[in-house]
C-alpha positions in Angstrom: 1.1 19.8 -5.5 2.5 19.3 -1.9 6.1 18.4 -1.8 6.6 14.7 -1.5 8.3 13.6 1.5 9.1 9.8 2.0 8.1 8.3 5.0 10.3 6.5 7.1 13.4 7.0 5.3 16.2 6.2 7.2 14.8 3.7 8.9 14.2 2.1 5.3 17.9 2.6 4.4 19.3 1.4 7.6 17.4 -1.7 6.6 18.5 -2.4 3.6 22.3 -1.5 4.2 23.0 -5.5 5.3 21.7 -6.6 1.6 22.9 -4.1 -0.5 26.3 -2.5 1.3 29.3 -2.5 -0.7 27.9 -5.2 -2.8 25.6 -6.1 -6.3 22.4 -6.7 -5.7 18.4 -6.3 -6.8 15.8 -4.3 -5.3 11.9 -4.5 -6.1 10.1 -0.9 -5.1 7.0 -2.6 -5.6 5.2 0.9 -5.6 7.8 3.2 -6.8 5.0 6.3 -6.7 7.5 9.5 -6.9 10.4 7.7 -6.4 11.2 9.6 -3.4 12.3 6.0 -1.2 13.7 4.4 -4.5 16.2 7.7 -4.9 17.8 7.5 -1.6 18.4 4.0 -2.1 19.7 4.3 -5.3 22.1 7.0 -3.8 22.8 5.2 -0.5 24.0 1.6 -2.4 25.7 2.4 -5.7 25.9 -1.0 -6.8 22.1 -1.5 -6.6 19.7 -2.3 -9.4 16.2 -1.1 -9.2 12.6 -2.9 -11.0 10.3 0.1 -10.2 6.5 -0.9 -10.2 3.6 1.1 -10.2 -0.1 0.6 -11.5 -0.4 4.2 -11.7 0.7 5.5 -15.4 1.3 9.0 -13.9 3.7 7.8 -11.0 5.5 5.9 -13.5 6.0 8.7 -15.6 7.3 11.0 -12.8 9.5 8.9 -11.4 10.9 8.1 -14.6 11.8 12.1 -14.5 12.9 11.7 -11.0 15.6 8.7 -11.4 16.5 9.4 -15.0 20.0 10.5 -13.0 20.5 6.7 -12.4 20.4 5.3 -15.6 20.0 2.1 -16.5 20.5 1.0 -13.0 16.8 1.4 -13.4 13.6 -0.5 -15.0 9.9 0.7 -14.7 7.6 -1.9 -15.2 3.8 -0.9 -15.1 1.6 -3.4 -13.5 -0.2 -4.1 -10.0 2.1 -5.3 -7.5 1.1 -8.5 -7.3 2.3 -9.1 -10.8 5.6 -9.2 -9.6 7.6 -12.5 -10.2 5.8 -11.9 -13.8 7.7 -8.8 -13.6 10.9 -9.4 -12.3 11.2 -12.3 -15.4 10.0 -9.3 -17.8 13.1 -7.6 -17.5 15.1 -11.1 -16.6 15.4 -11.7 -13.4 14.1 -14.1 -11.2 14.5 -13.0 -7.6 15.5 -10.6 -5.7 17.4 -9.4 -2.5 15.2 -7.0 -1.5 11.4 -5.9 -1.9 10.0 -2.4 -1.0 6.4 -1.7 -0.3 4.8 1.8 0.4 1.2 0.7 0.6 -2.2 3.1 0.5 -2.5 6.1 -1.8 0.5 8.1 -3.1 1.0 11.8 -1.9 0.4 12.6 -6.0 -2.9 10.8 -6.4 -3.8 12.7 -3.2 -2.6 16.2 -3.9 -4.6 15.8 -7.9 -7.7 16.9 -7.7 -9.4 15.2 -10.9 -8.2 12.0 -9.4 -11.0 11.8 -6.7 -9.5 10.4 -3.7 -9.4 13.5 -1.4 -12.5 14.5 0.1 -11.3 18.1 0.9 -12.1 19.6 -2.4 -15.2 18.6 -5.1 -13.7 16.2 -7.6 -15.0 13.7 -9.5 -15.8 10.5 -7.9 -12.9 8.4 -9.3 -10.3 7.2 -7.0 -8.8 4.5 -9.9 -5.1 4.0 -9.2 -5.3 2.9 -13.0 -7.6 5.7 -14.4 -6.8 3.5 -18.0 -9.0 0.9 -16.7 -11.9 -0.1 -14.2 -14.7 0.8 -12.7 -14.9 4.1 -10.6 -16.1 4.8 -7.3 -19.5 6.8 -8.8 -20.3 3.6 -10.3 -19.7 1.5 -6.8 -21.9 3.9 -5.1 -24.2 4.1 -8.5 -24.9 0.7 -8.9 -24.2 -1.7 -6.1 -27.0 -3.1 -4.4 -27.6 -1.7 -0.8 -26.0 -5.2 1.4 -23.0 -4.4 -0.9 -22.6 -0.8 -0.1 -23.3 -1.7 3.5 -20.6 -4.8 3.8 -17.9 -2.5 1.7 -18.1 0.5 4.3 -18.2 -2.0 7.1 -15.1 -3.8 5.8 -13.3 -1.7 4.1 -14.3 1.3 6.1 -14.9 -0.1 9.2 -17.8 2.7 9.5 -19.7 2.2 12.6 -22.6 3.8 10.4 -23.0 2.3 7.2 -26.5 1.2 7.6 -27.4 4.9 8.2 -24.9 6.2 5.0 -26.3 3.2 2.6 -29.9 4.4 3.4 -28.9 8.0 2.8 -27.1 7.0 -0.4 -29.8 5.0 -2.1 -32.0 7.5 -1.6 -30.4 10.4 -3.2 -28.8 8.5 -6.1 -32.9 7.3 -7.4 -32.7 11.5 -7.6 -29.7 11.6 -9.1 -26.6 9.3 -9.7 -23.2 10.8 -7.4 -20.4 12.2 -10.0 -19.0 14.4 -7.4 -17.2 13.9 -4.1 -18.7 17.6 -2.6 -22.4 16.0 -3.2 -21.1 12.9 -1.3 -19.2 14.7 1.4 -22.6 16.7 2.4 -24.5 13.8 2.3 -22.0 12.1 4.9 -22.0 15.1 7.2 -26.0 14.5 7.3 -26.0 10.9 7.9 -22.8 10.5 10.9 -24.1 11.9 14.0 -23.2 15.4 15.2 -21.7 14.0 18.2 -19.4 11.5 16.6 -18.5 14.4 13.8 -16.7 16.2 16.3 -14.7 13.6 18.0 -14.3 10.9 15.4 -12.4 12.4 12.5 -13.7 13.8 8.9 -17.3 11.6 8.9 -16.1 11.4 5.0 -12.7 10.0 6.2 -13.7 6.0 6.4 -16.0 6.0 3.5 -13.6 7.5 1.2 -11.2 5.2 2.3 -13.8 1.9 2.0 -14.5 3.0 -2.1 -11.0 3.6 -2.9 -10.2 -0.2 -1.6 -13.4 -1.6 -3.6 -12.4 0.2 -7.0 -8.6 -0.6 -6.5 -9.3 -4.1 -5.1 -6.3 -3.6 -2.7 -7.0 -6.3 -0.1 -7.2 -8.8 -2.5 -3.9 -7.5 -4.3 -2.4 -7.6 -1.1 -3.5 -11.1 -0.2 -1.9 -12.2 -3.4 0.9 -9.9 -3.9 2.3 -10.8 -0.3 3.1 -14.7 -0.9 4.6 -13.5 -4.8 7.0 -11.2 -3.1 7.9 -13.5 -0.2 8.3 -16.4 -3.1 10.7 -14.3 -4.8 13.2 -13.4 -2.2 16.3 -14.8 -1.9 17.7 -16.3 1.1 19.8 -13.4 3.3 17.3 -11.0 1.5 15.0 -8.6 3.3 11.5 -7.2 2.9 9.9 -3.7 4.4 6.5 -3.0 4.4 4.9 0.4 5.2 1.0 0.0 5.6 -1.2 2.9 6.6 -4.2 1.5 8.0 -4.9 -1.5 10.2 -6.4 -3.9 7.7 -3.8 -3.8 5.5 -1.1 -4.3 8.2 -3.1 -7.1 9.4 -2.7 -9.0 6.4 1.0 -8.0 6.2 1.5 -9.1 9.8 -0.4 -12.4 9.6 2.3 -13.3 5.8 5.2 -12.5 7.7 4.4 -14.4 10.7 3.3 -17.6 9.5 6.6 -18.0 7.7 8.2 -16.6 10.9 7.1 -20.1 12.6 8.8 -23.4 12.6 6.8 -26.6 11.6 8.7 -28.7 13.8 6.1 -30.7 16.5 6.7 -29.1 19.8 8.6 -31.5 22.4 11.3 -32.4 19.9 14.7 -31.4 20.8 16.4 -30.6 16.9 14.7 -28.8 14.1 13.2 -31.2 11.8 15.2 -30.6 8.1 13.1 -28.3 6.1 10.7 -27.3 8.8 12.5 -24.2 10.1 11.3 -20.3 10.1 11.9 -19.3 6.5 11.7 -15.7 8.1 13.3 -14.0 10.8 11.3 -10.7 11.9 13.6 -7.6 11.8 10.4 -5.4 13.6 9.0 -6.0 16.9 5.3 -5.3 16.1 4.7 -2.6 13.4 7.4 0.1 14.0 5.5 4.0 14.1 6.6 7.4 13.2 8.4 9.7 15.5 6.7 13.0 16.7 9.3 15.1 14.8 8.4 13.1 11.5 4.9 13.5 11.8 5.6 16.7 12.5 7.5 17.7 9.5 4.6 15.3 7.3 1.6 14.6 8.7 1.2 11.7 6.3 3.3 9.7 8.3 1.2 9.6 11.4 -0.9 6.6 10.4 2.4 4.7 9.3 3.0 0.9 10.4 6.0 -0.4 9.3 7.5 -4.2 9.1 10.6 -6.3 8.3 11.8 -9.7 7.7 14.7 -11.3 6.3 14.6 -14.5 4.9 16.5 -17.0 6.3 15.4 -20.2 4.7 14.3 -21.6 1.4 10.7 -21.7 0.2 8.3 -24.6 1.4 
């Protein structure tokens, strides 16, 4: 396994250090993976207490290993992030003053082979965040009906040839159903032209990346899970979101903003009571790596990160 580097991590301390400095205070890593952003902030703000989540059983586990040094400054709770006010109250809490999210998949679930989600090496054809539950990506390719296939690599993918790939697909799977990513990975150097092979990326890259958000449902999650975080933040209290491709940073773009506005009618010359931003945005647009970064960990190239604070009460 490669060595995990977090991404973005000073900027993610220098954050936080207005919440947490010098003073008590809760933190939700809302996808703890390694631990390797929950650490340094553990280090950074002594007083802190972390509720580590992860859907992964795995990450958990490691991370466990990781912060065991903290104590029981820490609690793991396994669930999907969207679960959680459910589990903030499982360990007793109701809100916090700061939420963390490292969205996409972890540098573990890539690096495992047996997990699926790489396409650089034959695996089988998993990709389950949770492998204790769920459907798997053979089965999405197995059994979905071709205007499925197509709209999920369109959407999710935003492949520019999913007609082409869903044709390809059906075909080969009345042979013989997909178990494998190296059977898949051929078939999608076949069906994405030759021209676009060498200018667009891996031809695998954007259909790899449209299963793993089927099986995982992520852009539902993160429809859901964004309002549940936001609800659960205290008032001075900050939230960072890392996102690594552009739907999902749509979505976080379009929660923060719309509590970013006021609901005051223009013309009138005060703030209506109650009708204020809730949120004031700490990012102007989605903040990138730097070359040096990227340089040092490639995974970081496709980073978008944003940050509010919130500085009213819930509507």
């Amino acid at each position: 396994m490669t060595e995990h580097v977090p991404v973005l991590l000073d900027r993610i301390v220098e954050l936080f250090t207005p919440v947490f400095a010098d003073r008590d205070g809760v933190l939700v890593d809302a996808t703890v993976g390694l631990g390797g952003h929950s650490d340094a902030l553990l280090e950074a703000f002594p007083r802190l207490r972390l509720v580590a989540l992860d859907r992964d059983p795995a990450a958990l586990e490691k991370s466990r290993e990781r912060l065991a040094r903290h104590g029981d400054r820490v609690d793991f709770v396994h669930t999907v992030y969207d679960g959680l006010p459910e589990a903030l109250r499982s360990v007793g809490l109701s809100h916090a003053d700061g939420i963390l999210f490292d969205l996409g998949v972890s540098s573990m679930q890539l690096d495992r082979t047996e997990r699926g989600f790489a396409y650089a090496k034959d695996s089988p054809l998993d990709m389950r965040m949770d492998p204790t539950t769920g459907f798997t990506a053979a089965d999405v390719l197995n059994t979905y009906a071709p205007g499925e296939l197509v709209r999920i690599l369109r959407d999710y993918g935003e492949e520019r040839f999913a007609q082409r790939i869903v044709k390809s697909v059906v075909k080969a799977r009345e042979q013989e159903p997909f178990t494998t990513s190296g059977r898949l990975v051929e078939l999608l150097y076949d069906a994405v032209p030759a021209a676009t092979r060498r200018t667009g990326g891996h031809p695998a890259k954007r259909t790899f990346q449209a299963l793993r958000i089927e099986v995982n449902g992520e852009l539902e999650v993160l429809r859901r899970a964004m309002p549940a975080a936001l609800g659960a933040l205290k008032v001075g209290g900050r939230i960072v979101v890392e996102s690594y491709q552009s739907l999902e940073d749509r979505l976080v773009k379009q929660a923060l903003a719309e509590l970013a506005k006021s609901r005051t009618p223009e013309g009138l010359p005060v703030e209506l009571p109650g009708h204020g931003p809730e949120l004031k945005l700490l990012t102007r647009g989605a903040e990138k790596a730097g070359e040096e970064e990227i340089e040092r960990n490639p995974r970081a190239a496709s980073v978008r990160l944003r940050a509010a604070e919130r500085i009213g009460e819930p509507r």
